[in-house]
C-alpha positions as CSV (number, residue, x, y, z in Angstrom):
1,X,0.0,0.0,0.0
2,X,1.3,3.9,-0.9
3,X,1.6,5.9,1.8
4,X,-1.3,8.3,1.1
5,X,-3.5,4.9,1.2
6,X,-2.0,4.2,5.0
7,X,-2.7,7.4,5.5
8,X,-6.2,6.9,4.6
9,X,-6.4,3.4,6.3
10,X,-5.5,5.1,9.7
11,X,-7.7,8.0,9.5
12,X,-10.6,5.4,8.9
13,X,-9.2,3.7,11.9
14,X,-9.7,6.5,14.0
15,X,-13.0,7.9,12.6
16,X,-14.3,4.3,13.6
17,X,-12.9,4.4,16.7
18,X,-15.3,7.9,17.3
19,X,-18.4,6.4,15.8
20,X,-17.9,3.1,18.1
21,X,-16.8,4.7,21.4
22,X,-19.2,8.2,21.5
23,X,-21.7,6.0,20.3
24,X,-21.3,3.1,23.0
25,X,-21.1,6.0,25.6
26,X,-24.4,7.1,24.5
27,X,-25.5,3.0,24.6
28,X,-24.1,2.3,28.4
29,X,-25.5,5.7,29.5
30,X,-29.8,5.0,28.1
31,X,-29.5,1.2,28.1
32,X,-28.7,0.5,31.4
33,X,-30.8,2.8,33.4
34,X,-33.9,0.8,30.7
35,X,-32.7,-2.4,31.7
36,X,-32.9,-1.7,35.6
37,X,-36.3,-0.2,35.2
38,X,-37.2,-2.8,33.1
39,X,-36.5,-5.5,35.7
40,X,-38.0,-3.3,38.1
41,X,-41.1,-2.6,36.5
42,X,-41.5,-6.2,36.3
43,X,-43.9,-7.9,38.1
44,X,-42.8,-8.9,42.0
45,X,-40.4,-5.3,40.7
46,X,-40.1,-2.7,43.2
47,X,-42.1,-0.3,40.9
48,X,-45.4,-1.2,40.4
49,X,-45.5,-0.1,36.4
50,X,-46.9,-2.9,34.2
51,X,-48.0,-0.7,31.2
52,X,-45.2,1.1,31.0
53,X,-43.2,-2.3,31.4
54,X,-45.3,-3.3,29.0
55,X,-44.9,-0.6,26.5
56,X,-41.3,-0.4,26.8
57,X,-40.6,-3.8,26.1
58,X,-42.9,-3.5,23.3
59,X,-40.6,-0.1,21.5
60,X,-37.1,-2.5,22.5
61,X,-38.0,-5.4,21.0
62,X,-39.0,-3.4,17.8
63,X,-35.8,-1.6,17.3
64,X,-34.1,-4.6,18.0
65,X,-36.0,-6.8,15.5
66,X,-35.0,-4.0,12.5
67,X,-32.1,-4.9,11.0
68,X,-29.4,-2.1,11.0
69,X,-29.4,-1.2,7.4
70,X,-32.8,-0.8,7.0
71,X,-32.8,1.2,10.4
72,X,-30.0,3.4,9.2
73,X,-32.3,4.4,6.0
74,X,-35.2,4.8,8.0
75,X,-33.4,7.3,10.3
76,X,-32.4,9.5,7.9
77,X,-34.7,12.4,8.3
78,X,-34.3,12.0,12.1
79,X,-30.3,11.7,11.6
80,X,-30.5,14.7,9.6
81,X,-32.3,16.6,12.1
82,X,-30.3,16.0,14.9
83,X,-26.8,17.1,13.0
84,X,-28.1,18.6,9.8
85,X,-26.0,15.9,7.8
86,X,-26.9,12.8,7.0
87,X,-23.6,11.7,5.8
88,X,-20.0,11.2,7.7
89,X,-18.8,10.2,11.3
90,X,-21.2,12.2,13.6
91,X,-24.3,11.4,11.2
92,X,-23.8,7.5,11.8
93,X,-23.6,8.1,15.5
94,X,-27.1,8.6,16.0
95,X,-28.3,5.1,13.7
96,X,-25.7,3.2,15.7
97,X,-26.7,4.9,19.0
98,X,-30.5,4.0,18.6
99,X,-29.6,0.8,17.4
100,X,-26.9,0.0,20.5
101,X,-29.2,1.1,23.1
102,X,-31.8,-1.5,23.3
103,X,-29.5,-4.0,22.2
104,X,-27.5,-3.7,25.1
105,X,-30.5,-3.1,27.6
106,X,-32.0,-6.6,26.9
107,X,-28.6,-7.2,27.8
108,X,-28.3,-6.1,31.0
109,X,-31.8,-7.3,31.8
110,X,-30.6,-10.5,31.6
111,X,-27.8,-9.9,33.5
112,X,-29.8,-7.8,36.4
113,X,-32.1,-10.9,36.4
114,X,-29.6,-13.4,37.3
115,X,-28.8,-11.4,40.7
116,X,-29.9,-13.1,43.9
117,X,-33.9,-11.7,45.0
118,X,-32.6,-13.0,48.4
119,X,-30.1,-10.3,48.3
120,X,-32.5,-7.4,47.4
121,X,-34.9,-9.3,49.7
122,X,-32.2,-9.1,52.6
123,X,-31.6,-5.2,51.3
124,X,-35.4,-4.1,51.9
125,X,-35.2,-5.8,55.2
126,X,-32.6,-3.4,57.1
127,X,-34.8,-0.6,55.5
128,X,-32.8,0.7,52.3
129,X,-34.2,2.7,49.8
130,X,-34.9,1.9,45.8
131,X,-32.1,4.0,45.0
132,X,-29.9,2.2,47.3
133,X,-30.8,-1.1,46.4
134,X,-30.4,-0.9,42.9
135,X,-26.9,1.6,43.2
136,X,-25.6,-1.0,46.5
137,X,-26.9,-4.2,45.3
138,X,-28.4,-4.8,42.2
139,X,-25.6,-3.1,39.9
140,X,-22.3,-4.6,41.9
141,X,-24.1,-7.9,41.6
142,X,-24.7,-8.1,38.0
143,X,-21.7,-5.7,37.3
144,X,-19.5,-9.1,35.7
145,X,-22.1,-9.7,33.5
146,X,-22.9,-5.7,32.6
147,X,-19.4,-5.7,31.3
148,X,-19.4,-8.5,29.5
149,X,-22.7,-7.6,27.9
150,X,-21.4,-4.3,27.0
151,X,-18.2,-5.9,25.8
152,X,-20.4,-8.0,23.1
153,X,-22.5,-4.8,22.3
154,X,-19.4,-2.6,21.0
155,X,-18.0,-5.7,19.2
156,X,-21.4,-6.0,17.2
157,X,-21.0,-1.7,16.6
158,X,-17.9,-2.1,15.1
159,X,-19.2,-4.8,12.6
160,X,-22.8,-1.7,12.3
161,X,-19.9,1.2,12.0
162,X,-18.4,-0.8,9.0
163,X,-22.1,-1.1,7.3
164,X,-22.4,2.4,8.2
165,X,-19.9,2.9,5.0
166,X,-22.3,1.8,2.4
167,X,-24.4,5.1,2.6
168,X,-21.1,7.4,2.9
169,X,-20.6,7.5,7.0
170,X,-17.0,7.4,7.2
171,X,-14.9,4.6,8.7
172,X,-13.2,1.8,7.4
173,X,-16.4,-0.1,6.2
174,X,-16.6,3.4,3.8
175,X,-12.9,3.3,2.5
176,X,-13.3,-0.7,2.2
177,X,-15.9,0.2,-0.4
178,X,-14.6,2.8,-2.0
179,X,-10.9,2.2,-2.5
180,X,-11.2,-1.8,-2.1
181,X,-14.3,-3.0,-3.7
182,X,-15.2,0.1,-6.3
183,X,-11.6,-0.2,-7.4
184,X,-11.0,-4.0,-7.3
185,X,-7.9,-3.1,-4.5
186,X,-7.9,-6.9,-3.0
187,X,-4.9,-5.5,-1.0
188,X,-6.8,-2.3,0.5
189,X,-9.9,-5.1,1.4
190,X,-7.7,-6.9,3.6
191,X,-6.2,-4.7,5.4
192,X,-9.3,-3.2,6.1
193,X,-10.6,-6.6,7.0
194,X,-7.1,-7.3,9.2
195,X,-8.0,-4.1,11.2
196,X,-11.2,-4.9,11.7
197,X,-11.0,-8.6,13.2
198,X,-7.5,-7.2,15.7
199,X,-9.8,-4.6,17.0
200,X,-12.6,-6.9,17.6
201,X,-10.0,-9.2,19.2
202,X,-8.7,-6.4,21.0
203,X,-12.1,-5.4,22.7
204,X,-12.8,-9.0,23.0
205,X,-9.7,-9.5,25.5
206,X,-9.9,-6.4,27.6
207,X,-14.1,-7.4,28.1
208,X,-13.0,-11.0,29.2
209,X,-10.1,-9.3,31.3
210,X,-12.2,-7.0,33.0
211,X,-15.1,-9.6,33.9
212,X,-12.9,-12.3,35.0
213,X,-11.3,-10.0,37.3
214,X,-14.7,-8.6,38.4
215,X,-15.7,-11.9,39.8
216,X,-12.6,-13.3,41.0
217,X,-13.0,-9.9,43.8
């Protein structure tokens, strides 16, 4: 590869690296607080909130059934909107945002599920509050399993980010179109795809790092 097309390949790199990581900021941030009210709401919850349980669950499992292409088109007019592009870095940030968040909060409902109701049992016993239940007990409980599931969450936003670059948003899925398959480059397809699987490797080993420490505490 020239150097100008290094130069490209590491600028890809890095405009990736934005769309994944402000995007799975924006994931951890909405999806988690769902899934705690969602297992919450539930019934035997602590909130007494079936149709809004109901209702919720109802607008996650939708966005989660679209498949992200189809979501990305869909969201134009909203992307547009929100950053007055619908083209480049920031403009697929709020597709793979909206698409993240309820992926990740089914997630974490699973893994909020699996905590102990003895513990939060034991919790409302000695008189603690909601908000000290869920920030004391239910979050350090399941917090192994909130990393992991946030782990597999940005691996499956970097695979998005590179579909992102079939409708122009920047990355390394855009310049594996353009300069690989548009121009027959077979050499420029490959090294997109090398980066591509190290960084999912990369993410994949820090997330199983980070939860086998977690619950060897």
């Amino acid at each position: 590869m020239s150097p100008q097309m290094l130069d490209r390949l590491w600028q890809a790199f890095l405009d990736t690296l934005t769309m994944v990581g402000v995007s799975a900021v924006i994931a951890l941030f909405v999806g988690v607080p769902l899934a705690v009210f969602l297992v919450l709401s539930s019934p035997g919850g602590l909130i007494h909130a079936p149709r809004t349980n109901r209702v919720l669950g109802a607008v996650i499992n939708g966005f989660r059934a679209a498949p992200f292409i189809v979501l990305l088109v869909a969201l134009l007019p909203f992307t547009r909107l929100v950053t007055g592009t619908t083209i480049g870095v920031w403009a697929a940030i709020v597709p793979l945002s909206i698409s993240a968040t309820p992926f990740l909060a089914r997630i974490a409902e699973v893994s909020l599920r699996e905590v102990e109701h003895g513990l939060i049992e034991a919790a409302q016993a000695i008189g603690c509050r909601r908000w000290h239940i869920i920030r004391h007990v239910l979050l350090p409980e399941a917090l192994p399993g909130l990393v992991g599931g946030f782990t597999i969450t940005i691996v499956s936003m970097i695979g998005a980010s590179a579909m992102a670059g079939a409708v122009g948003a920047g990355g390394l899925g855009d310049m594996a179109i353009r300069y690989g398959y548009q121009r027959f480059d077979t050499t420029v397809m490959l090294a997109v795809l090398a980066v591509l699987i190290a960084t999912v490797c990369l993410v994949q080993f820090i997330g199983d790092t980070a939860v086998r420490r977690l619950r060897a505490r």
